[in-house]
C-alpha positions as CSV (number, residue, x, y, z in Angstrom):
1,X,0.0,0.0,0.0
2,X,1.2,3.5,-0.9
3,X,2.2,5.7,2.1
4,X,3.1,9.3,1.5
5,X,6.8,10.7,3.2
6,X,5.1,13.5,5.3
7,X,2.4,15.8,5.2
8,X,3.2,17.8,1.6
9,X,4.8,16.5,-1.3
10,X,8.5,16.7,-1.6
11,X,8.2,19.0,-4.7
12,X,6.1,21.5,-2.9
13,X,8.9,21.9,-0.4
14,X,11.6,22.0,-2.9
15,X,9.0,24.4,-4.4
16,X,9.2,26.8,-1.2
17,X,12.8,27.0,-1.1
18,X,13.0,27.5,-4.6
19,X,10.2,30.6,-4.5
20,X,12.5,31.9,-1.0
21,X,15.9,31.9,-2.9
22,X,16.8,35.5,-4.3
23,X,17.9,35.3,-7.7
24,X,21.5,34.0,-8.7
25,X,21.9,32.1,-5.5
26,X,22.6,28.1,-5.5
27,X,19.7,25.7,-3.6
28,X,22.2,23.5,-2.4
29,X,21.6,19.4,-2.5
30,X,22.3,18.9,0.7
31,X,20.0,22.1,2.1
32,X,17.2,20.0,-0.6
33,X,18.0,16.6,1.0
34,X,17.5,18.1,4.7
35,X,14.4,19.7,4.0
36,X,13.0,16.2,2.3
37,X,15.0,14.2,5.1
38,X,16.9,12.1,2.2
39,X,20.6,11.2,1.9
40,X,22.6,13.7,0.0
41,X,24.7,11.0,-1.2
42,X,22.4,8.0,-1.7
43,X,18.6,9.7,-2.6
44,X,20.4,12.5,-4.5
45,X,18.1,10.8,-7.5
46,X,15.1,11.4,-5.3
47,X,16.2,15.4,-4.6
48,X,16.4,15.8,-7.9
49,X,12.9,14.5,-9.3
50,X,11.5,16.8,-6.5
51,X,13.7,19.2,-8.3
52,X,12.7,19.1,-11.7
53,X,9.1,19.1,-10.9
54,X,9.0,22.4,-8.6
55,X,10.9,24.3,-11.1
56,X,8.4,23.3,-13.2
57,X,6.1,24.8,-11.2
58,X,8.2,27.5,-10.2
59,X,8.3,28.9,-13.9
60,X,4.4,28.3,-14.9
61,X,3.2,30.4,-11.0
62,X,6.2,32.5,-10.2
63,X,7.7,33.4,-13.5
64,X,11.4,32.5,-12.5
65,X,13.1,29.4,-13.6
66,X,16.0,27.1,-12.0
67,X,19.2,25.7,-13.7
68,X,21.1,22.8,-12.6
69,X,24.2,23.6,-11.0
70,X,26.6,20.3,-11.7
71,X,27.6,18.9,-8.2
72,X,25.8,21.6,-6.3
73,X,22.3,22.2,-6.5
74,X,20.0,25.0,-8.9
75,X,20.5,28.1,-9.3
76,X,17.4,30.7,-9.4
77,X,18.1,32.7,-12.7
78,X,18.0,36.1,-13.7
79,X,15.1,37.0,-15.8
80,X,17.3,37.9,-18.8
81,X,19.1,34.5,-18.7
82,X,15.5,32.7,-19.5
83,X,16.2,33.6,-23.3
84,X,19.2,30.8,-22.9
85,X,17.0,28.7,-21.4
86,X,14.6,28.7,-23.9
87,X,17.4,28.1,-26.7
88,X,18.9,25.1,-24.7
89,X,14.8,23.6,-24.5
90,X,15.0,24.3,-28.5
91,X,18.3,22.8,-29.4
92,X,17.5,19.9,-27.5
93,X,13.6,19.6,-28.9
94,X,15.8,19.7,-31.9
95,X,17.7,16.9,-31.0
96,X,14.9,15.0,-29.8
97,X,12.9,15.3,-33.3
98,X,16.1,14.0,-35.0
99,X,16.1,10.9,-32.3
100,X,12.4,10.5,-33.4
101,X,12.8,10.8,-37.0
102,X,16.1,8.1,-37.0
103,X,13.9,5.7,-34.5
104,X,10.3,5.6,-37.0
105,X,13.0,5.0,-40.1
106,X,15.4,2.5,-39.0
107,X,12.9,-0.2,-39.4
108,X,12.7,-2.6,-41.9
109,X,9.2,-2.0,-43.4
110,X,9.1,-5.4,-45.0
111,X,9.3,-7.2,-41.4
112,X,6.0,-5.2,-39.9
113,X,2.4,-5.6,-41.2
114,X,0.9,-3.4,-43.7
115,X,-0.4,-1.3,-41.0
116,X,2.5,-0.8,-38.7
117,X,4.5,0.1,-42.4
118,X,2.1,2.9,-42.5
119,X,2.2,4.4,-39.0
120,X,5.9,4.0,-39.2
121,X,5.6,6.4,-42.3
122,X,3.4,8.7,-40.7
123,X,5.1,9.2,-38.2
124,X,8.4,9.9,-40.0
125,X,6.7,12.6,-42.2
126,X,5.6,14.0,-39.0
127,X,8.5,14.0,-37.0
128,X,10.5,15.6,-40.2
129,X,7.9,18.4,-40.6
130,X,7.9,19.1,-37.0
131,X,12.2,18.9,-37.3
132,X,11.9,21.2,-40.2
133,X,9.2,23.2,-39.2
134,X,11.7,24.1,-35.7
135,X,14.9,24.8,-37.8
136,X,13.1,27.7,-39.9
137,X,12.1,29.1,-36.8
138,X,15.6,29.2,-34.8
139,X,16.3,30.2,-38.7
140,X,14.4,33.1,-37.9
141,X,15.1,33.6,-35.0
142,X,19.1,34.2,-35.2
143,X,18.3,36.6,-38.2
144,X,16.3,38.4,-36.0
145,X,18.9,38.3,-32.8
146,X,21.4,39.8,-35.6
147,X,19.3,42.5,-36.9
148,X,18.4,43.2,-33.1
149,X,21.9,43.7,-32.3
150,X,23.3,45.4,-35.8
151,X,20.2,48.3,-34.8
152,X,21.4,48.2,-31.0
153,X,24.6,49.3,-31.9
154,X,23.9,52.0,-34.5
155,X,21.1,53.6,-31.6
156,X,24.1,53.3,-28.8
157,X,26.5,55.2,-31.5
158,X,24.0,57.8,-32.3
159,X,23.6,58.5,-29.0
160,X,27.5,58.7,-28.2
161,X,27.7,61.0,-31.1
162,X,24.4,63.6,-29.9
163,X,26.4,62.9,-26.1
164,X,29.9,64.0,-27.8
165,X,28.5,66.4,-30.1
């Protein structure tokens, strides 16, 4: 029979310190562990589920977002730093859509029924529209970023030159 580990669930207390931290400071493992009442170095797994799942929640009710910090804990972000964030989610979506695409098509299509053949091929026809779909838009994207940046730096020199002038 399932028994819960205490009276909330462990992401809702890994939630709470995660809300309490100021930004760019570390949530340490083993400040994670004591609050759950877990090993830091045998239910580090555990912490980290807890983790994943009150950043989660962190970012869809508070607006702020966590980052893994190798060997320590995660660190509450700035606001600014969610735009690399979001590139890291894209490049691995990316990644994850070429996985997808190699899986559906490394199958021999004369050693599945006529039926399977065809949800194979579905499904690889989706998973390359969906791959292709994602590189015009970080396509897009970086073209934008450059133009962004290119008109940044004429508006900083015109204002150096009305400053100077």
């Amino acid at each position: 029979m399932f028994e819960p580990k205490g009276d909330r669930a462990q992401w809702r207390v890994v939630y709470d310190l995660f809300r309490e931290a100021p930004v760019d400071s570390v949530v340490a493992y083993d400040v994670i562990c004591e609050k759950l009442g877990l090993s830091p170095k045998h239910e580090r797994n555990v912490a980290q589920m807890a983790a994943r799942r009150a950043g989660i929640e962190l970012e869809r009710e508070d607006g702020r977002a966590v980052e893994s910090v190798r060997g320590e804990g995660y660190r509450v972000v700035k606001p600014e730093e969610h735009v690399r964030l979001g590139r890291r989610r894209n490049r691995s979506a990316g990644r994850q859509l070429a996985r997808g695409e190699q899986v559906v098509t490394a199958v021999d299509l004369n050693k599945v029924d006529p039926e399977t053949a065809k949800a194979l091929n579905r499904l690889a026809q989706g998973f390359a529209l969906q791959h292709e779909i994602n590189r015009r838009i970080t396509a897009r994207q970086e073209r934008t970023d450059r133009v962004l940046d290119m008109l940044l730096g004429r508006v900083e020199n015109l204002e150096r030159k009305q400053l100077g002038g």
